[in-house]
PALUM-947388 format. One line per 3 residues: number of its first residue (from 1); their letters; for each residue x negated, y, z of C-alpha. Coordinates in steps of 0.5 Angstrom, whole numbers, plus 500, padded with zeros to 3 digits. Each point is the difference from the previous one (the first is absolute). Example, Ala and Ser with C-alpha at 12.3 -4.5 7.8 and 13.67 -1.06 7.14 Angstrom:
2
1	AS	475:491:516 | 498:507:498
END
This chain:
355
1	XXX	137:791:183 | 495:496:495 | 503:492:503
4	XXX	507:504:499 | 499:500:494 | 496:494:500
7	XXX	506:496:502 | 505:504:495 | 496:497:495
10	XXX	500:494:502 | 507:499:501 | 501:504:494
13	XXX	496:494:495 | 503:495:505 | 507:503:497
16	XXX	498:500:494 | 497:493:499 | 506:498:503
19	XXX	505:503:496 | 497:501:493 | 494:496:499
22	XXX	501:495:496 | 493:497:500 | 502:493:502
25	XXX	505:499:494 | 496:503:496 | 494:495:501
28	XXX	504:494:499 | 501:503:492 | 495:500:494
31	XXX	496:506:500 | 505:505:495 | 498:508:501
34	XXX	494:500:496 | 501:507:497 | 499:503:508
37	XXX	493:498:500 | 498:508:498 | 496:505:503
40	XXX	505:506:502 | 495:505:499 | 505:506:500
43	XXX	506:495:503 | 505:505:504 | 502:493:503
46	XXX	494:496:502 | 494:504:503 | 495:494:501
49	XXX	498:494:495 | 497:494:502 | 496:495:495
52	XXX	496:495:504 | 497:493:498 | 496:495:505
55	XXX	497:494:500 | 499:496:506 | 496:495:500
58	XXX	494:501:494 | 493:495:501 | 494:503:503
61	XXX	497:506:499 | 508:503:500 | 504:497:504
64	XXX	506:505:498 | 502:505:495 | 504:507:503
67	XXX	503:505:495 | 504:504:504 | 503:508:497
70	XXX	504:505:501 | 503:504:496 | 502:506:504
73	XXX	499:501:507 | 505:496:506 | 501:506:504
76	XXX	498:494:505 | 496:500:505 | 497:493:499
79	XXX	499:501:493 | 498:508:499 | 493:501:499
82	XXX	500:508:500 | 494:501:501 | 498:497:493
85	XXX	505:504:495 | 497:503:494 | 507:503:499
88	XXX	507:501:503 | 503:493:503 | 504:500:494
91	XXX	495:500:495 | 494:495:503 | 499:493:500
94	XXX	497:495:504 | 497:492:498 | 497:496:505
97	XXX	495:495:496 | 495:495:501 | 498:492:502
100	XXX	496:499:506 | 493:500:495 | 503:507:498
103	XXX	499:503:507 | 501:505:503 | 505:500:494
106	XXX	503:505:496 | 504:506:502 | 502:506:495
109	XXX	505:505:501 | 502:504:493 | 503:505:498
112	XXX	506:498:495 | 500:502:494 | 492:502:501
115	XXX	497:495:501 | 506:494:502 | 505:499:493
118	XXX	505:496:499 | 505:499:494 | 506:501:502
121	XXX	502:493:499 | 495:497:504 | 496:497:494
124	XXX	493:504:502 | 499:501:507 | 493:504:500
127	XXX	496:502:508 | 495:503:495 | 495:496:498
130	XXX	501:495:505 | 505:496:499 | 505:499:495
133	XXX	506:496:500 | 503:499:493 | 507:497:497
136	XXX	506:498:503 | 504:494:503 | 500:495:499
139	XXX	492:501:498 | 495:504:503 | 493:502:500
142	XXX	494:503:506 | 494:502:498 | 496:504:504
145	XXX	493:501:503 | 500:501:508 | 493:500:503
148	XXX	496:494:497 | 505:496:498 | 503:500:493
151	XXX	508:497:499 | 503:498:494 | 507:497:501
154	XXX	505:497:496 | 507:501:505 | 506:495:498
157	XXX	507:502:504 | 505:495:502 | 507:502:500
160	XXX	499:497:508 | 501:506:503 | 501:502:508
163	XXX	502:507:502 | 498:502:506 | 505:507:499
166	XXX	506:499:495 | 505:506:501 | 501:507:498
169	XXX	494:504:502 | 495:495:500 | 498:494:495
172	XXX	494:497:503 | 498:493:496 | 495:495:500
175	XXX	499:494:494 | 497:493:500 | 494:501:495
178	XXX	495:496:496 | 494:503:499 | 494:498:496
181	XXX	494:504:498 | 492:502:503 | 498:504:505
184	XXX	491:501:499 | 495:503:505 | 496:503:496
187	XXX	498:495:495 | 503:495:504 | 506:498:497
190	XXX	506:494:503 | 506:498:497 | 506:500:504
193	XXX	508:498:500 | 505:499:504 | 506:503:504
196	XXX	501:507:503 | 505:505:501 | 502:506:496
199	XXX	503:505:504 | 504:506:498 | 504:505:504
202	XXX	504:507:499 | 502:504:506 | 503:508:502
205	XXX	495:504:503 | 500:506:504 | 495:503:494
208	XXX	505:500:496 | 502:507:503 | 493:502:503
211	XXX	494:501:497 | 496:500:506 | 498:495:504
214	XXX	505:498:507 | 497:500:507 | 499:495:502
217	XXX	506:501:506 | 505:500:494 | 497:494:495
220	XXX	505:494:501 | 497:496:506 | 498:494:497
223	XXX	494:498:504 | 498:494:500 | 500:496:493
226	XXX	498:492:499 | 501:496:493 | 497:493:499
229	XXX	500:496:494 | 498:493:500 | 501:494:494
232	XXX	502:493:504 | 497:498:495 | 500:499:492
235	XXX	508:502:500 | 503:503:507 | 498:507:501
238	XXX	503:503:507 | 499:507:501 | 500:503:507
241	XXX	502:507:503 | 500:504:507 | 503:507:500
244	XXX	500:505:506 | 504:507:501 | 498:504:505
247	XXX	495:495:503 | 505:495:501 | 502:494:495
250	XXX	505:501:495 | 499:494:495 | 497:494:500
253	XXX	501:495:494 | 497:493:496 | 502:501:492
256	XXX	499:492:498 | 500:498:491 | 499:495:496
259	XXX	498:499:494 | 507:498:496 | 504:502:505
262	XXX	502:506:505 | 497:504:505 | 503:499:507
265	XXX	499:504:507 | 500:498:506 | 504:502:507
268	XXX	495:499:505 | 493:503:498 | 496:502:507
271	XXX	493:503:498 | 494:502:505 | 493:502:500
274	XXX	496:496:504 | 494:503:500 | 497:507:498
277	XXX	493:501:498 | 496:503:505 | 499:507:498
280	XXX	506:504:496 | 498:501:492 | 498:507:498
283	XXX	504:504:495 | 499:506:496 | 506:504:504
286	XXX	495:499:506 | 505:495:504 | 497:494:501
289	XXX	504:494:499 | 501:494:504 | 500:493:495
292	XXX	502:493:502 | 496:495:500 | 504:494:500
295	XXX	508:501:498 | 506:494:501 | 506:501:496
298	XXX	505:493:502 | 507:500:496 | 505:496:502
301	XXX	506:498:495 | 506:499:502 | 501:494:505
304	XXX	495:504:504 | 494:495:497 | 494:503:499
307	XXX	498:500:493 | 495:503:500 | 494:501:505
310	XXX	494:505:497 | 494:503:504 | 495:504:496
313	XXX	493:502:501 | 498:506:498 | 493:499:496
316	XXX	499:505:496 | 499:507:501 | 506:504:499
319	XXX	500:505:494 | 503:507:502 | 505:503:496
322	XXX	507:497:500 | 503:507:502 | 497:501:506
325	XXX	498:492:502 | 496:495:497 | 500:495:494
328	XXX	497:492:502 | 499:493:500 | 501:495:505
331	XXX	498:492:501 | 507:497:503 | 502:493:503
334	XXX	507:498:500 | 505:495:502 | 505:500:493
337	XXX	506:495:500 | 497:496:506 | 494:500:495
340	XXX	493:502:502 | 497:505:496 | 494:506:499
343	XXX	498:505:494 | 500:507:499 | 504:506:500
346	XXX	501:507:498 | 502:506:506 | 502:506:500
349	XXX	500:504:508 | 501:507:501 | 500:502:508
352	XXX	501:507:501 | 505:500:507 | 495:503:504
355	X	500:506:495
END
């Protein structure tokens, strides 16, 4: 009944993206809709906010910045993290935060309106006294102490936008960003810039109409999520997706933008993991999960040329609390255009297709 429902899902988004999903048109255009960049605390439309800003290739000790909320659970089961609610799903937010010298990271969850506030423009984003994200598009700023590290970070937003979901039910976007600004251990202070990404998305959820958490046999099977973010290089930055329903793949895809110009998808993007670290990670729900230790994305454009040809090595610990997976950095080498070259980048990985 489960896989059923699974495959039902799948068809059902499949449809969806098909028929009403503009995400691919819609990236071709000037970031236009700032005014939907609010935390629908009492939306009866959107029952879960997302805000997210990553950085994939910071220096020594770093390496990569995560910060990955939600604002209201998914009713997924990839991303429920129900044994960790202070309040109803509605009512409680969850970040992700750390670099690799902020190991094992930050992991909160707030009840809204407690200890998690927000205006209801989205100018002040508060996880208690944690983090803080502050202004609006198409200047922010992230402050926010996480373990030993302190971060302090000015956020510039191009309008070079890539929408990953663009329809009706659900807006889900990421921006070209510079940031500049200092990250400290301890006394220890280094400044930084660059380009990262700014992620917002608003989506339903079940928990619009339950206040208690679903079992997990009536959670919306997404169960198995990957998401790379790589600078080629001071201009091009290539976002890299995985999906999986049910356990079996549902999407896959390669987001591709240039300073000055437009973000383009590619047709042909074959992901695998290539090689798992030796024993499954330890979660908080007692559910260990298996990891990779290296990963290969290859795009292909539109001739059936490989584009791009990205291999990573997972070399950093994974910092557990995107839902209920893992935050990290990885060391990769690729071939780019026929080009050799090699740098660092940013992952995302939940896997929960064996439950």
């Amino acid at each position: 009944m489960h896989q059923l429902a699974a495959d039902g899902i799948r068809v059902g988004l499949d449809t969806l993206l098909r028929v009403l999903d503009d995400g691919e048109p819609a990236s071709r255009k000037p970031f236009a809709e700032p005014d939907i960049l609010r935390p629908n605390l009492d939306s009866r439309r959107f029952g879960w906010t997302h805000y997210g800003v990553m950085i994939p290739d910071l220096t020594e000790p770093h390496r990569f910045l995560s910060v990955m909320s939600l604002i209201g659970a998914t009713g997924s089961v990839a991303f429920d993290t129900d044994h960790a609610l202070p309040a109803a799903p509605r009512r409680t937010a969850s970040v992700v935060a750390g670099t690799a010298a902020s190991h094992p990271g930050h992991f909160g969850t707030y009840e809204i309106g407690r200890d998690f506030l927000a205006n209801p423009d989205g100018s002040s984003i508060r996880f208690g006294e944690d983090l803080q994200l502050l202004g609006g598009y198409p200047g922010y700023r992230l402050t926010g102490t996480l373990g030993p590290v302190t971060v302090d970070l000015n956020l510039n937003c191009s309008d070079l936008v890539t929408w990953f979901f663009h329809n009706p039910v659900n807006k889900h976007l990421s921006l070209l960003t510079d940031y500049s600004g200092t990250l400290a251990v301890g006394s220890d202070a280094m400044n930084v810039e660059g380009m990262c990404s700014f992620e917002y998305g608003a989506c339903p959820s079940p928990y619009l109409l339950s206040r208690t958490a679903l079992p997990q046999m009536f959670k919306a099977p997404l169960d198995h999520f990957v998401y790379h973010i790589v600078n080629l290089d001071a201009d091009n930055q290539i976002l890299l997706t995985h999906l999986a329903i049910g356990g079996k793949p549902f999407r896959t895809t390669a987001y591709h933008r240039t300073r000055g110009a437009e973000s383009t998808s590619f047709p042909d993007v074959r992901f695998a993991v290539l090689a798992h670290r030796p024993e499954p990670e330890p979660t908080p729900y007692g559910r260990p999960m298996p990891l990779p230790a290296a990963t290969r994305f290859e795009v292909r454009d539109d001739r059936g040329q490989v584009w791009l040809d990205l291999r990573t090595d997972m070399d950093t610990p994974f910092t557990y609390g995107l839902g209920s997976g893992f935050v990290s950095g990885f060391a990769h080498t690729a071939t780019w255009r026929g080009e050799q070259i090699s740098g660092r980048g940013y992952v995302e990985y939940i896997d929960r297709r064996n439950g």
